[in-house]
C-alpha positions as CSV (number, residue, x, y, z in Angstrom):
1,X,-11.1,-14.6,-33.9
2,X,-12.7,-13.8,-30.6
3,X,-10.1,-12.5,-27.9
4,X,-9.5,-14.9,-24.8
5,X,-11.1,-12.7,-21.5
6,X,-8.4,-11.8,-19.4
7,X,-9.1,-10.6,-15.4
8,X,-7.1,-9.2,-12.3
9,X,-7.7,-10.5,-8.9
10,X,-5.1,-8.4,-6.8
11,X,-4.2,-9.2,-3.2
12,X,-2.0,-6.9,-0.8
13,X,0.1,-3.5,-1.2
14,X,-0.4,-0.6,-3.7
15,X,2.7,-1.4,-5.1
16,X,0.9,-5.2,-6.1
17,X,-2.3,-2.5,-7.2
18,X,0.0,-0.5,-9.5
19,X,1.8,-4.1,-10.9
20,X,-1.7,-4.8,-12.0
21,X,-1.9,-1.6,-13.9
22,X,1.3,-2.3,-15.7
23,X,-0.1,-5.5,-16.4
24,X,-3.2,-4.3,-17.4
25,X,-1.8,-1.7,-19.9
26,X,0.4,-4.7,-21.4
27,X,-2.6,-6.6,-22.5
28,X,-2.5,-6.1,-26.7
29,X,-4.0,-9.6,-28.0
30,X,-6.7,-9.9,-24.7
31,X,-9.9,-8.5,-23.8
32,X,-9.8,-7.1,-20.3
33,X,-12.8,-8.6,-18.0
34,X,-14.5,-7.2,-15.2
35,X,-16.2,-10.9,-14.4
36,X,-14.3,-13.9,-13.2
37,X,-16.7,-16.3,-13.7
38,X,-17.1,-15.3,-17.5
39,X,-13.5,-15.3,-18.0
40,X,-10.7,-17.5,-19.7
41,X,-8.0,-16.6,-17.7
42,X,-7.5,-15.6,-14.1
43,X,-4.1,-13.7,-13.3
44,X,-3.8,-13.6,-9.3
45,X,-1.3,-10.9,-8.3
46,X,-0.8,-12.5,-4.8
47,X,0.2,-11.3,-1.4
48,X,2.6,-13.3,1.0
49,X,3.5,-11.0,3.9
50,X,2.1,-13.6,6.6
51,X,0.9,-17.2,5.7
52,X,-2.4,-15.7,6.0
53,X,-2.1,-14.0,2.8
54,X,-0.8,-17.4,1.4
55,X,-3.8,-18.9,2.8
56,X,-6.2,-16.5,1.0
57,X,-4.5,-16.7,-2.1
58,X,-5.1,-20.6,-1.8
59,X,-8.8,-20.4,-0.7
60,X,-9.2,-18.2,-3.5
61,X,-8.2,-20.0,-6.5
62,X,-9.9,-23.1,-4.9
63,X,-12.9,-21.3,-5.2
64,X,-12.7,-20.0,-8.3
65,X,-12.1,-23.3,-10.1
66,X,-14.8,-24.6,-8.3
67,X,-17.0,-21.8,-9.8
68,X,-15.6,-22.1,-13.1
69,X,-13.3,-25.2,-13.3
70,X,-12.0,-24.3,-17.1
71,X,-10.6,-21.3,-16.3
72,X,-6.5,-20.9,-16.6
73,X,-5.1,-19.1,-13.6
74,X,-2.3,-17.6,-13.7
75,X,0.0,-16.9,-10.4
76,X,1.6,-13.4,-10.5
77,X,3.1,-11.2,-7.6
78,X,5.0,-12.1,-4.4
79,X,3.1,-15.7,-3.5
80,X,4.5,-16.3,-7.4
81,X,8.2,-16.3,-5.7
82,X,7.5,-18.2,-2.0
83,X,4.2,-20.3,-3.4
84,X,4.8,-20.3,-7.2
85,X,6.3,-23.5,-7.8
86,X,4.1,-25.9,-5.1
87,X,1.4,-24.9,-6.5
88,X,2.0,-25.3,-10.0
89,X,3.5,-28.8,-9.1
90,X,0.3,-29.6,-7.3
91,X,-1.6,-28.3,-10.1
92,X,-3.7,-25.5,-8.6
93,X,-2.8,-22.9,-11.5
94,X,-2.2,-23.0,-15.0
95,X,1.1,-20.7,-14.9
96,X,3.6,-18.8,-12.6
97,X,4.8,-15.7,-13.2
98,X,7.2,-13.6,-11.1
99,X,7.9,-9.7,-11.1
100,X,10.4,-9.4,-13.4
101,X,8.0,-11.2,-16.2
102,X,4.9,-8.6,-15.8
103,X,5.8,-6.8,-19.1
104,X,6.0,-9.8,-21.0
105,X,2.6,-11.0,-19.8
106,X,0.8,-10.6,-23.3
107,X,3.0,-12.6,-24.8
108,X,3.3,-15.2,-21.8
109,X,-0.8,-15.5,-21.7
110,X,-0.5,-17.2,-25.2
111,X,1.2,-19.8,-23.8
112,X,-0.9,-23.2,-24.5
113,X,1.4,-25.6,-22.3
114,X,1.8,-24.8,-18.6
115,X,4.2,-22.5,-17.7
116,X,6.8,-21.5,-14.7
117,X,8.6,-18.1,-15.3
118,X,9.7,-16.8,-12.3
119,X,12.2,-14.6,-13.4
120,X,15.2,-12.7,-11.4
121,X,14.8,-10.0,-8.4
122,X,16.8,-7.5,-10.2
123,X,14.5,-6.1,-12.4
124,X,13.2,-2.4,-13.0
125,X,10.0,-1.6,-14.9
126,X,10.2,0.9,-17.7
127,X,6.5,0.8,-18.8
128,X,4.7,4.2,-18.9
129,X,1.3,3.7,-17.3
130,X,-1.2,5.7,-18.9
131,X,-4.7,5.3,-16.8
132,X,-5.9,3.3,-13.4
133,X,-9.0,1.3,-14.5
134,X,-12.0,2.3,-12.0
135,X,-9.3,4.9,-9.9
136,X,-9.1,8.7,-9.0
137,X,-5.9,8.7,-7.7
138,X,-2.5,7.5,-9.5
139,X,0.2,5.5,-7.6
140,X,3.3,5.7,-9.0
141,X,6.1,2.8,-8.0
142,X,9.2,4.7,-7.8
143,X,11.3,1.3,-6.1
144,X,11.9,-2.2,-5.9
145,X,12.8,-3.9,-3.1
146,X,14.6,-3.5,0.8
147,X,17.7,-3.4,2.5
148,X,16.0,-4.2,6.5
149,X,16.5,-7.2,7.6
150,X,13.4,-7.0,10.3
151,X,12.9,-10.1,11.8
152,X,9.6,-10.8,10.9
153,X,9.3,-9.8,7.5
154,X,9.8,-12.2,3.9
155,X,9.4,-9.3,1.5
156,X,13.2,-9.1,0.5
157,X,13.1,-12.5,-0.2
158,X,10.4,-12.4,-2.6
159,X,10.7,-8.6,-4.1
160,X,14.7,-8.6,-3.6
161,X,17.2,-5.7,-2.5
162,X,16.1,-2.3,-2.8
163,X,16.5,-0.8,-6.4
164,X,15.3,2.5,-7.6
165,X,13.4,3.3,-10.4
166,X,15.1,5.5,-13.3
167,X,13.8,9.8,-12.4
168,X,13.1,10.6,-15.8
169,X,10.6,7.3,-16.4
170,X,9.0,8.5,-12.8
171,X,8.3,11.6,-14.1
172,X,7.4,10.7,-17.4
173,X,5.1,8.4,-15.9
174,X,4.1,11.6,-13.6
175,X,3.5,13.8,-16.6
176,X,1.0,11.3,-18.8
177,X,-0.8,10.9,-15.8
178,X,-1.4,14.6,-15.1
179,X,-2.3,14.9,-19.0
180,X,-4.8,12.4,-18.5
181,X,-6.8,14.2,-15.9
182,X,-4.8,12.8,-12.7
183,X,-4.1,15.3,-9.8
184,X,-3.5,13.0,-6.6
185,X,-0.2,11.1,-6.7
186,X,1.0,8.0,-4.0
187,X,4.0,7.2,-4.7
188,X,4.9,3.7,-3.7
189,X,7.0,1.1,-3.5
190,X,8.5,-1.7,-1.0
191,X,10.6,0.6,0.9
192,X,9.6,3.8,-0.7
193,X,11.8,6.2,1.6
194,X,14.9,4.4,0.2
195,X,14.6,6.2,-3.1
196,X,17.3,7.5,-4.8
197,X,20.2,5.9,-2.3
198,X,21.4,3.8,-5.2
199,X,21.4,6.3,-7.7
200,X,23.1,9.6,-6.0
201,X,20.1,11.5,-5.4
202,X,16.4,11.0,-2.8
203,X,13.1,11.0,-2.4
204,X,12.6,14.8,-1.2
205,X,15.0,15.3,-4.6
206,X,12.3,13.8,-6.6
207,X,9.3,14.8,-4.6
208,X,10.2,18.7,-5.8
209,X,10.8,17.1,-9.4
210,X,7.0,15.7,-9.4
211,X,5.7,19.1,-7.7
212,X,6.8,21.0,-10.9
213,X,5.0,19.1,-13.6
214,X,1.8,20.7,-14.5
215,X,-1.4,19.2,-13.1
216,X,0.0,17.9,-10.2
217,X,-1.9,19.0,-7.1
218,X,-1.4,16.8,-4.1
219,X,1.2,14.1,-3.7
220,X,1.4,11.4,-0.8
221,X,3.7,8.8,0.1
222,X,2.7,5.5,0.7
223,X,5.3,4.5,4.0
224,X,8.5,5.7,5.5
225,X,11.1,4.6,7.8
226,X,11.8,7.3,10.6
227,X,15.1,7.1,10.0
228,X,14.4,7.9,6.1
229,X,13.2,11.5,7.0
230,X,15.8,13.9,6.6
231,X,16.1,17.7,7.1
232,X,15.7,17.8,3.0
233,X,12.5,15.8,3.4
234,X,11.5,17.9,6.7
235,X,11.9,21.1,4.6
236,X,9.4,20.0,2.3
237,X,6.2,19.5,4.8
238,X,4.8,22.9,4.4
239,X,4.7,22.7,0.7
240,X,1.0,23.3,-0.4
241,X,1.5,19.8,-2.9
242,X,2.1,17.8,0.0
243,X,-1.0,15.8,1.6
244,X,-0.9,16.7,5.0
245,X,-0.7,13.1,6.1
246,X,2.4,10.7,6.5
247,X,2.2,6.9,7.4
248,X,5.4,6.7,9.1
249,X,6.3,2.3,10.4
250,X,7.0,2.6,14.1
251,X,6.2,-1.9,14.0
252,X,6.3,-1.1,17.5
253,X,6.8,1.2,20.9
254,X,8.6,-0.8,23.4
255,X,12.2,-0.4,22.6
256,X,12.5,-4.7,23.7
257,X,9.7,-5.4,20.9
258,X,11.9,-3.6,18.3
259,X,15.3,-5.1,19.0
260,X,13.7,-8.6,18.5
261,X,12.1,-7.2,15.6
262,X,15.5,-5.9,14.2
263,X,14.0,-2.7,13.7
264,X,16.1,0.9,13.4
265,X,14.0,2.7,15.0
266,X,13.6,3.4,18.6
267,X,11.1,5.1,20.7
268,X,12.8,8.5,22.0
269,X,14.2,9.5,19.0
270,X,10.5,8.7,17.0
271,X,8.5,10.7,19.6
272,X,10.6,13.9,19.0
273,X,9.8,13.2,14.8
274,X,6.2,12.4,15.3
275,X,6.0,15.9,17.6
276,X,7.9,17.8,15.0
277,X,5.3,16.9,12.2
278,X,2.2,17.0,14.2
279,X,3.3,20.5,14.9
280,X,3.3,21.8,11.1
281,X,-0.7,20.3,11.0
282,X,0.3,16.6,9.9
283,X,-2.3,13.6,10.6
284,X,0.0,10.7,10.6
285,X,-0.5,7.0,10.8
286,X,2.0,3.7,11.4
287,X,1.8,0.2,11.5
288,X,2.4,-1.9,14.3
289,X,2.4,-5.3,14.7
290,X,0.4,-7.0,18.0
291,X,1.3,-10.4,19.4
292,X,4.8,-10.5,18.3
293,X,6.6,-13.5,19.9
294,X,8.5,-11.8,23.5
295,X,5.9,-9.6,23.7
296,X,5.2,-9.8,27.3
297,X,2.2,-8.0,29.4
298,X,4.8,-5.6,30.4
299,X,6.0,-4.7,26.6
300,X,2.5,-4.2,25.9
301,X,1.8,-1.9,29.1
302,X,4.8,0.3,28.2
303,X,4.1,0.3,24.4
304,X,0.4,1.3,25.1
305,X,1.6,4.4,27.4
306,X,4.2,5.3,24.7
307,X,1.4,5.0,21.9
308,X,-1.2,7.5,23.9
309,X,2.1,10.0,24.2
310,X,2.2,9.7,20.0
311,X,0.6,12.1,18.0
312,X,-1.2,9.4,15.6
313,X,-4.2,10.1,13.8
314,X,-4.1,6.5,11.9
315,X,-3.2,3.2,12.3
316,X,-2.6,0.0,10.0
317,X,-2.7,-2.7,12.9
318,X,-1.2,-6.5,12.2
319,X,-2.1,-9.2,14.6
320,X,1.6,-11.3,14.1
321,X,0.9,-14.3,12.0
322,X,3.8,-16.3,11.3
323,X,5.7,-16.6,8.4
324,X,8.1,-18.5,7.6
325,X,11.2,-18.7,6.6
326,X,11.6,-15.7,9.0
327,X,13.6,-15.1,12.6
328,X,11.0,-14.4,14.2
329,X,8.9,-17.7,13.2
330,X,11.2,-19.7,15.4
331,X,11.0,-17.0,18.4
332,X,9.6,-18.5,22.1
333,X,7.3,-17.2,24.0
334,X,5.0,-17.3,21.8
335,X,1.3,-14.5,22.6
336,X,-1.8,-16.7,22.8
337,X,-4.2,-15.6,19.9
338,X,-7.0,-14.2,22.3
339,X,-4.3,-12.1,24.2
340,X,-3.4,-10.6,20.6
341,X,-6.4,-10.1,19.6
342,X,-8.0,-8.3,23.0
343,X,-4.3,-6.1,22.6
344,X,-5.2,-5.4,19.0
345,X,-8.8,-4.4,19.7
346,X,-7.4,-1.9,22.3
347,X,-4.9,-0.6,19.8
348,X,-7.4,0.6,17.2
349,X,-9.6,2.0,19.5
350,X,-7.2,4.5,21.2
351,X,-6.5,5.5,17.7
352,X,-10.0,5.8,16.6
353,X,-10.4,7.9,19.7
354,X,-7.3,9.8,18.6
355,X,-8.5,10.2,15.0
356,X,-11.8,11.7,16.3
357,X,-10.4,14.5,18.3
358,X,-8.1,15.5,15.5
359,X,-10.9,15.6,12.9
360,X,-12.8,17.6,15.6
361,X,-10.0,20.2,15.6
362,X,-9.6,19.8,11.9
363,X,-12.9,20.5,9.8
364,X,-12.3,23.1,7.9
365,X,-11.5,24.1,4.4
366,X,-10.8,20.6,3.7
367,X,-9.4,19.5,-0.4
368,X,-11.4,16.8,-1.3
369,X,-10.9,14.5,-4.1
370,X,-14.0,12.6,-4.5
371,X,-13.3,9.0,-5.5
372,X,-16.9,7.4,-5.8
373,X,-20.9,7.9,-5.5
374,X,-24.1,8.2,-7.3
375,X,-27.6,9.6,-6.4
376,X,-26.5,12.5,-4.6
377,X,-24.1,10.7,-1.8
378,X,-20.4,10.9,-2.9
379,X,-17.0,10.0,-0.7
380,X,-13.2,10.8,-1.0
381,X,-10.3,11.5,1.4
382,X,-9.3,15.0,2.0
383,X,-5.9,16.1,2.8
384,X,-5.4,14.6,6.1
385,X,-6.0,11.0,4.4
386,X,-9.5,11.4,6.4
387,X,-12.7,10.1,4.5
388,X,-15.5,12.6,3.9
389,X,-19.2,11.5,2.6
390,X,-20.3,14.3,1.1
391,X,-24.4,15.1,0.3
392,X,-24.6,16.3,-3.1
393,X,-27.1,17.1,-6.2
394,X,-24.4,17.4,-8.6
395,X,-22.1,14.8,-10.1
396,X,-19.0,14.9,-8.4
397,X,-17.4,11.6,-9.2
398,X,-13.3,12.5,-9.9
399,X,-14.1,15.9,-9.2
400,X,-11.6,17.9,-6.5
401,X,-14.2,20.4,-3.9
402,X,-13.4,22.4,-1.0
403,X,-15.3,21.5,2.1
404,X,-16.0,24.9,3.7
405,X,-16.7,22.8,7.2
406,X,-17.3,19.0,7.8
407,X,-19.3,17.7,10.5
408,X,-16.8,15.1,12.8
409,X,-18.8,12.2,14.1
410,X,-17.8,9.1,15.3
411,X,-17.7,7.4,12.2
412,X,-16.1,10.0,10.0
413,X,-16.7,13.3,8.5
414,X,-20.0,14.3,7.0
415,X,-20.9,17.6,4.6
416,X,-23.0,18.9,2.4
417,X,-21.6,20.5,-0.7
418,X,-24.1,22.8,-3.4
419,X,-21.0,24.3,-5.7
């Protein structure tokens, strides 16, 4: 009998990437497909940070049964939790699943009448990962969950309260990756620097764990609180296993942006931190969100200031898109969309500007793993989580190379490489 066609559309985080995996590596009685349209199922691992992401998520299964109307598609990830059950009701998917579920998904996806099976928000994975399908690098979900309460956010809502994953399955996981040829490691999660706070130990704890297993060449971390880096995890930056690159969530730089935010950070105490790792060689990046509701011309004239006095190399920039259920949904005034969007265009490019001087100053000897490329023109990230396009007449697809000297343009960094 001819196995049902079975493929991942993934929206969001890398902890929704790795989800996948587990997913993926759950599938016994399914043929995995790399084309939608010639497939019997559809599982959507969905995104709902903002309504935008709920949008997307819409627009695309819309236009997937368009394309293929016999298609079942199933609902998986965070939307599965805030979205799940309207759009099962309203007939837009064939079956919801929620996190807690993704290791039963073999046996769900023989289900012949429509499903919901949402699940709890307590749940830990146990399943041991054994390959990314089309990756170079491994990320490796070491948490569930979050204990902020920041007022714009829904994630502990739909992923629950932080919860850490078991050490030994981490490094388990760790060590079957490294056997199969995996050197890069991102550990993620929702709150990743909460590690280990519900189970007597921490992330720097297992961080020196990881470094130890054979194989294991470079580790990063996907986010981090500032107040989540202590002087055990500030001992560890001149390890030669660490990525010399730390994305660090400011949300903000005006100190009156962050108390409506219900953040725990504030500015003075995160300029000293950023200063202290930018002095051990560190590119480091941060989100921030633009447009928030309160933010006034003033907040953004201070915050600007305060963001050109930050060492940042890298930025993952939000325009504020409301989402509801939240605190800040219901916040007045409200910052006209054309404001935002001329404050988030100016955001970006101070920190392009920034990036480019600190890949001036940093072009040498640089690690990198190359992560795709054909016909002599390869690319990869090096160790400052900058991306080098390498010239090349060998194949060095997966393949780790030391870049004597890059050239720093504009628009990234640029070498040739002979062996």
């Amino acid at each position: 009998m001819k196995k049902e066609r079975v493929f991942f559309k993934t929206f969001g985080c890398r902890t929704n990437q790795f989800d996948t995996q587990v997913m993926i590596s759950k599938l016994k009685d399914f043929e995995l497909s790399s084309e939608e349209l010639q497939s019997d199922v559809v599982v959507v691992n969905s995104c709902t940070v903002t309504n935008g992401a709920d949008s997307s998520v819409r627009h695309y299964i819309a236009s997937l049964k368009r394309k293929n109307p016999d298609v079942k598609v199933v609902l998986a990830g965070c939307g599965a939790h805030s979205k799940g059950e309207t759009l099962l009701n309203e007939g837009r998917v064939f079956g919801v699943m929620g996190h807690s579920e993704k290791e039963q998904i073999n046996e769900i996806l023989k289900t012949k009448e429509r499903f919901y099976r949402i699940g709890d928000l307590e749940h830990i994975d146990k399943t041991i990962v054994e390959s990314f399908v089309g990756k170079s690098r491994a990320f490796i979900k070491i948490q569930e969950g979050c204990d902020f309460e920041c007022s714009y956010c829904i994630i502990p809502q739909v992923r629950g309260k932080a919860r850490s994953h078991d050490e030994e399955t981490v490094l388990e996981q760790v060590r079957t990756l490294a056997a199969n040829g995996f050197g890069e490691f991102i550990l993620t999660g929702t709150n990743v620097g909460s590690y280990g706070r519900d189970r007597g130990s921490s992330i720097a704890t297992l961080l020196q764990k990881m470094s130890l297993i054979r194989g294991v060449r470079r580790i990063r971390i996907g986010s981090l609180e500032p107040i989540q880096i202590d002087d055990a995890f500030m001992e560890l930056l001149d390890e030669p296993w660490m990525a010399r690159h730390l994305h660090i969530a400011l949300q903000h730089t005006s100190d009156k942006m962050l108390s409506l935010m219900q953040r725990r950070n504030r500015f003075a105490d995160d300029l000293v931190l950023f200063e202290t790792i930018a002095a051990k060689g560190y590119a480091i990046g941060t989100d921030f969100i633009v447009g928030h509701p309160g933010e006034s011309e003033a907040e953004w004239e201070e915050a600007m200031a305060r963001v050109k006095a930050l060492p940042l190399t890298h930025i993952h920039a939000f325009t504020y898109s409301k989402r509801d259920n939240t605190p800040s949904a219901t916040m007045k005034p409200e910052v006209r969309g054309d404001i935002a969007k001329a404050r988030h265009k100016a955001l970006t490019a101070l920190i392009k500007e920034k990036n480019y001087r600190f890949r001036q100053a940093h072009r040498d000897n640089l690690e990198v793993l190359v992560e795709q490329g054909e016909a002599g023109r390869y690319s990869g990230y090096d160790q400052y989580f900058n991306k080098v396009t390498i010239e090349s007449n060998l194949d060095l697809r997966s393949e780790w190379i030391r870049i004597e000297r890059a050239e720093a343009k504009e628009d990234g960094n640029y070498a040739h490489y002979a062996s």
